[in-house]
C-alpha positions in Angstrom: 0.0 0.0 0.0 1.1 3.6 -1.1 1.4 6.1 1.6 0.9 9.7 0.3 0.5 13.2 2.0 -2.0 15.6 0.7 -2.7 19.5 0.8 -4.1 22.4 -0.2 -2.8 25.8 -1.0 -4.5 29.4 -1.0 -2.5 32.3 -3.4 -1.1 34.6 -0.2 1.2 37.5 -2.5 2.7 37.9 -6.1 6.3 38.8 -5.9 8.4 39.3 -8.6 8.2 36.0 -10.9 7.0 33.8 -8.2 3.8 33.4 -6.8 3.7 32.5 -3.3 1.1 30.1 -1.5 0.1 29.5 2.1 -0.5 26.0 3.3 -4.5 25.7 4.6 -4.2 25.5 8.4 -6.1 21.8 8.7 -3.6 20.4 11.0 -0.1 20.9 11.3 1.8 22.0 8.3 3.4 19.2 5.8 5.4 21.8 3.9 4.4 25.4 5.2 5.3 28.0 2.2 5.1 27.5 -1.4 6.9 29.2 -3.9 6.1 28.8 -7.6 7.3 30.5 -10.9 4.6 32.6 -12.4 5.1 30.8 -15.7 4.3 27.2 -13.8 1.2 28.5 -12.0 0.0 30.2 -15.6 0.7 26.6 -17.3 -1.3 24.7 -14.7 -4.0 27.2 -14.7 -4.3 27.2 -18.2 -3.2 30.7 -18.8 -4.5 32.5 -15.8 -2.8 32.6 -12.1 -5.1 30.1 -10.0 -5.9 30.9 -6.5 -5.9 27.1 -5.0 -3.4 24.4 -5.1 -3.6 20.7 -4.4 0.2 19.2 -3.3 0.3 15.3 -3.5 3.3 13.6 -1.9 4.3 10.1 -3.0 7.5 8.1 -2.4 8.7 6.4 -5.9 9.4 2.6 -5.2 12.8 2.7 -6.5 14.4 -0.9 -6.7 17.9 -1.1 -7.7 
């Protein structure tokens, strides 16, 4: 069974390139501030800046 960590994002402040996300407070924080280029968060929001993000965390079965 895959383990995996999920949460959401709300847009907290443009800066310069970047657009910067605050984790929703629903416990305690998995990875506290996100930072993403303005050019990613356009891509994924086809074209405009979106407001919310979803963050899913997996670990890749690597087997050497």
């Amino acid at each position: 069974m895959t383990e995996r960590l999920e949460t959401t994002f709300v847009f907290e402040k443009d800066t310069r390139n970047t657009r910067r996300y605050a984790e929703d407070p629903d416990g305690p924080p998995i990875i506290g501030t996100l930072y993403l280029q303005q050019w990613a968060a356009k891509k994924l929001g086809s074209g405009t800046l979106p407001e919310r993000l979803r963050v899913v965390i997996t670990v890749e079965d690597v087997t050497t």
